[in-house]
C-alpha positions in Angstrom: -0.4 -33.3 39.1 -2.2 -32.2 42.1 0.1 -29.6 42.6 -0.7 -28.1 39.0 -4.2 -28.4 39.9 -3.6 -26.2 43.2 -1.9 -23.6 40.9 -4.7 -23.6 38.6 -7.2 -23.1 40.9 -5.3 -20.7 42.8 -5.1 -18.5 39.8 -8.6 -18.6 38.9 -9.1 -17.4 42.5 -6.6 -14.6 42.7 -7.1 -13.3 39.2 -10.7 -12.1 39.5 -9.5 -9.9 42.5 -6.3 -8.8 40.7 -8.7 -7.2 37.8 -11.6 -6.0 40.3 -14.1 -7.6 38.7 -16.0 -11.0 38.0 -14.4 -13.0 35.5 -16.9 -14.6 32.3 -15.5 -17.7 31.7 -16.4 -18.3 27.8 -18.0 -21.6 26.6 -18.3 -20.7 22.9 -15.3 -19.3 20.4 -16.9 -17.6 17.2 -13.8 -18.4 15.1 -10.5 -19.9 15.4 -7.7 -20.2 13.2 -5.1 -22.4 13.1 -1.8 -22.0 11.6 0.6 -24.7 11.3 4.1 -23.9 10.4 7.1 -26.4 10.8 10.7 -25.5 9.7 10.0 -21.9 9.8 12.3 -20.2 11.7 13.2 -23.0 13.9 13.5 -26.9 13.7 10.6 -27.6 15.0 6.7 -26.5 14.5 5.3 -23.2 15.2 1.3 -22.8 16.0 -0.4 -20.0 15.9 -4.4 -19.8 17.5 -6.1 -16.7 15.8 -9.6 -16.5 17.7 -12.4 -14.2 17.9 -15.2 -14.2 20.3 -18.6 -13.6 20.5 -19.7 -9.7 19.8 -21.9 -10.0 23.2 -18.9 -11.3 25.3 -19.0 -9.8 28.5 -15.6 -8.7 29.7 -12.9 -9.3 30.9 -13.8 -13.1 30.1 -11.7 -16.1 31.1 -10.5 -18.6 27.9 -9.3 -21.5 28.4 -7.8 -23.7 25.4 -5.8 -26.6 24.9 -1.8 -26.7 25.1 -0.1 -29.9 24.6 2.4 -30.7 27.7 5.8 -29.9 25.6 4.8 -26.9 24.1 7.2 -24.0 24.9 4.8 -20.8 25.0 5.9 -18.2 22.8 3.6 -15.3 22.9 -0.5 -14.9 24.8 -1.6 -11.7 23.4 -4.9 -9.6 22.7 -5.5 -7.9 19.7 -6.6 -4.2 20.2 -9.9 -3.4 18.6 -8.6 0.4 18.0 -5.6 -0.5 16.0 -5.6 -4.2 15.2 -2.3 -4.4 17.3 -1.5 -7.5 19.3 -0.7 -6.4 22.9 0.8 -9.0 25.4 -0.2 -7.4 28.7 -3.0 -9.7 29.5 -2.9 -12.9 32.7 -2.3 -16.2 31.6 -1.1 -19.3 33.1 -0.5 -23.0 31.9 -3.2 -25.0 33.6 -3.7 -28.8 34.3 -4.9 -31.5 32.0 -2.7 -29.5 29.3 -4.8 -26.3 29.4 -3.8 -22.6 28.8 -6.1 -20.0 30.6 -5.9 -16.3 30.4 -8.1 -13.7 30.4 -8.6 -10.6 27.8 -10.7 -7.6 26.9 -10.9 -7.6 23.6 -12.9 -9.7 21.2 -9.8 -11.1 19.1 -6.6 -13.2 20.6 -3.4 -14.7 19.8 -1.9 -17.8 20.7 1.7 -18.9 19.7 3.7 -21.6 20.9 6.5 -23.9 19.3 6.2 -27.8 19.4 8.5 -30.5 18.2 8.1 -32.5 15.3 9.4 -36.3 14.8 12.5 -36.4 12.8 13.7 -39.6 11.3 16.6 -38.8 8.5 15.2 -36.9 5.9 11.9 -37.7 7.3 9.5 -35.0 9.3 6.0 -36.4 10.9 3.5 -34.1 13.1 0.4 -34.7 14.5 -2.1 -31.4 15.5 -5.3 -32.1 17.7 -7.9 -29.9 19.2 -9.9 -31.1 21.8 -11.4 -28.8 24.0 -14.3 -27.7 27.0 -15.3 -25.0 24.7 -16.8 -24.8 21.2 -16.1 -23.3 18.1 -18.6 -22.1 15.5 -15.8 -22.0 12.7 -12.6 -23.7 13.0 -10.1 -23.2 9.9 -7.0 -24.7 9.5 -3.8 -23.8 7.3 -1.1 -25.6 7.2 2.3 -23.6 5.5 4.5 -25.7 3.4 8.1 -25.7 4.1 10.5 -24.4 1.4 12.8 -27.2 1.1 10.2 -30.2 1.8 9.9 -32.7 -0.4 6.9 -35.3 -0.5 4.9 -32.8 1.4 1.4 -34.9 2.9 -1.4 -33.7 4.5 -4.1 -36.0 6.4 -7.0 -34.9 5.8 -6.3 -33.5 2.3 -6.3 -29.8 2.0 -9.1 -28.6 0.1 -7.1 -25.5 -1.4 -3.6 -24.6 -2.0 -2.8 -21.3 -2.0 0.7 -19.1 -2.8 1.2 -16.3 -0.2 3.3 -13.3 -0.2 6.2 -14.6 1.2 6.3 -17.1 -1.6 5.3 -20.3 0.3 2.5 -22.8 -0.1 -0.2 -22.7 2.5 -2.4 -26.2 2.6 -6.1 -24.8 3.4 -8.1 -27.6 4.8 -12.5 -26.5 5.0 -13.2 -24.1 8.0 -16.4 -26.6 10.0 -17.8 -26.0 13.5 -16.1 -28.4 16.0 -18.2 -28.6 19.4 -17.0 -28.7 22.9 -15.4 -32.5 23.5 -15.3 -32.9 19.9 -12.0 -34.1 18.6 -10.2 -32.3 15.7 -6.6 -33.6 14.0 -4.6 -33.5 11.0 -1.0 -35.3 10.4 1.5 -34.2 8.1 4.7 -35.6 7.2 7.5 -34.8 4.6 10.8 -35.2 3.8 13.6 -31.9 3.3 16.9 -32.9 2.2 18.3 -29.7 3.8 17.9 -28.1 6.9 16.6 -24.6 5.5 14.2 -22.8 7.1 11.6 -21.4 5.4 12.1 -17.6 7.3 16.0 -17.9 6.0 14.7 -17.6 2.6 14.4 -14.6 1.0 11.1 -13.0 -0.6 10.4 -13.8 -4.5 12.2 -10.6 -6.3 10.0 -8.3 -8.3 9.7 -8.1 -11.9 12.5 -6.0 -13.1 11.2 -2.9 -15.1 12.2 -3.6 -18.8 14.4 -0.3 -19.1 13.9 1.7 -22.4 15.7 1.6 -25.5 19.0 4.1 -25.5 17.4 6.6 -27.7 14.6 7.1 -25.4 16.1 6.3 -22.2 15.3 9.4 -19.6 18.0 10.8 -19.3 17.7 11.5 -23.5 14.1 12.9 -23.5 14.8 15.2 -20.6 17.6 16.2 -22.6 15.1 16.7 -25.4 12.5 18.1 -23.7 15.1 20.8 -22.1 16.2 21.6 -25.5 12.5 21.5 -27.1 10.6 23.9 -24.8 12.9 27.0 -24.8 13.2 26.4 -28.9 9.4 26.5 -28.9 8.7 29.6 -27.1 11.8 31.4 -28.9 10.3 30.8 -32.1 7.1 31.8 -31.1 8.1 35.3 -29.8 9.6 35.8 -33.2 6.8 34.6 -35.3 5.6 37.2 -32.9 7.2 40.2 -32.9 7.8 39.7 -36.9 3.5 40.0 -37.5 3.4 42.7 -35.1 6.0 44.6 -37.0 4.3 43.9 -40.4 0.9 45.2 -38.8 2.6 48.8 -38.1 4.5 48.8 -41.0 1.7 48.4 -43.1 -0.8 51.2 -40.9 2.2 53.6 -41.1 2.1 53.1 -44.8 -1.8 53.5 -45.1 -1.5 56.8 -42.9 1.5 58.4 -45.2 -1.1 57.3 -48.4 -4.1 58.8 -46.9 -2.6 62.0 -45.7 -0.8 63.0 -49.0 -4.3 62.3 -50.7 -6.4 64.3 -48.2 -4.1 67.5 -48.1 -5.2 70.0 -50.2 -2.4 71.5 -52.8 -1.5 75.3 -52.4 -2.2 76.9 -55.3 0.7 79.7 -56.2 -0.5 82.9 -55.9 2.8 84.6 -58.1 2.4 86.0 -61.3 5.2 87.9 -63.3 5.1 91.4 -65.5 4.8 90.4 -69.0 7.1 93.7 -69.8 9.8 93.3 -67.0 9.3 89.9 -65.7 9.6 90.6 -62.3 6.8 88.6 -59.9 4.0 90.5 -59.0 0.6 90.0 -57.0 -1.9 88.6 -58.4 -4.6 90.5 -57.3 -2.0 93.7 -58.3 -3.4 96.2 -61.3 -0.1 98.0 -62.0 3.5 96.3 -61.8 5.4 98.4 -58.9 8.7 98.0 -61.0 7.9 99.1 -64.6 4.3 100.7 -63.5 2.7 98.7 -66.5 -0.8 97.7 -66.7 -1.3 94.3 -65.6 
């Protein structure tokens, strides 16, 4: 214990030189969430602390948070403001007294770690706490259902039950401020008659699309539509072309009419000699065959 203690203080210590700068060791969480979830993709129970701090935290700032003694420490991460993406490449160090310190600079954090549950045949029992130095304006926990439990408990009661993506039950109990020494726990127990894990099981299927009839699958009305269009603009050009041809034809008869009216009929200018017959001028006096007067 006292050599723990040495560690912990050691760290405290060092760190602050490692980063160059004074450490603000924070007294107050804005939110936490806490996300229980046994049989997932292990036998045992998975935790995950989802926190957010103060928008005036000075940084980088120290947080230290409870971790019961066999918990096996899964992931310590900050959650990058720019992109939302959880980034592991922060200090942190199991402390005494069951404590996990580490130190971040960003505003949001993430906290996994696997614990084991009691087992007794069919039977599964676990018991959370929180119980920390620091306080928390708004503490919400959610406790995820196992697929194959049975008989599934939750003490307090959950005050909302709610389907998620993935298919599985998630047990909402109210989100309520706990302050710092203030002591926080919920038991749940249940009984699975398998060992399935819930991450073994795959996602709920979507509906299928109801496919159409035969007649009007797509394949058929592209088929259609292939045949349709080039039929419609064929037909068109004819309709077309057949008006246009009945427009000329009809001016070129309209001309012909109008031009035979309009030109003037030559009058014949021939006369013949009423004593030999032959055709003289009209404008002659004397026929030049016979010499008879015209």
């Amino acid at each position: 214990m006292k050599r723990n203690i040495l560690i912990f203080l050691f760290v405290l210590l060092v760190i602050p030189v490692a980063q160059g700068e004074a450490q603000n060791e924070i007294s107050t969480i804005d939110s936490l969430r806490v996300e229980i979830w046994p049989d997932y993709d292990r036998p045992s129970v998975l935790v995950l602390l989802t926190g957010l701090l103060p928008a005036d935290t000075i940084f980088p700032a120290t947080i230290i948070i409870p971790l019961p003694k066999n918990a096996q420490l899964n992931a310590v991460a900050r959650i990058d403001d720019r992109d939302g993406i959880m980034k592991d490449d922060i200090l942190s160090v199991p402390g005494p007294s069951d404590m996990l310190m580490f130190i971040t600079t960003d505003l949001q954090f993430r906290v996994e770690f696997y614990i084991p549950y009691t087992a007794n045949g069919s039977k599964r029992s676990y018991d959370y706490s929180w119980k920390a130095d620091i306080s928390v304006n708004n503490l919400e926990l959610k406790i995820q259902q196992p697929k194959a439990a049975t008989s599934f408990k939750i003490n307090p009661q959950a005050k909302d039950l709610i389907t998620g993506a993935d298919g599985l039950l998630y047990h909402a109990l109210s989100p309520k401020p706990v302050l710092a020494g203030q002591l926080l726990s919920v038991h749940l127990e249940y009984e699975t008659a398998a060992s399935q894990l819930s991450a073994n099981t795959p996602l709920p299927l979507a509906p299928e699309e109801k496919s159409l009839p035969e007649n009007l699958s797509p394949a058929v009305i592209g088929a259609r539509t292939n045949w349709v269009i080039p039929g419609m603009i064929v037909g068109g050009l004819i309709v077309i072309i057949g008006f246009l041809w009945l427009i000329v034809a009809r001016r070129n008869q309209m001309d012909t009419n109008e031009s035979s009216l309009q030109k003037p009929q030559k009058q014949s200018r021939v006369k013949f000699c009423r004593d030999c017959g032959e055709p003289v001028d009209k404008a002659d006096q004397w026929c030049a065959y016979c010499g008879s007067n015209l």
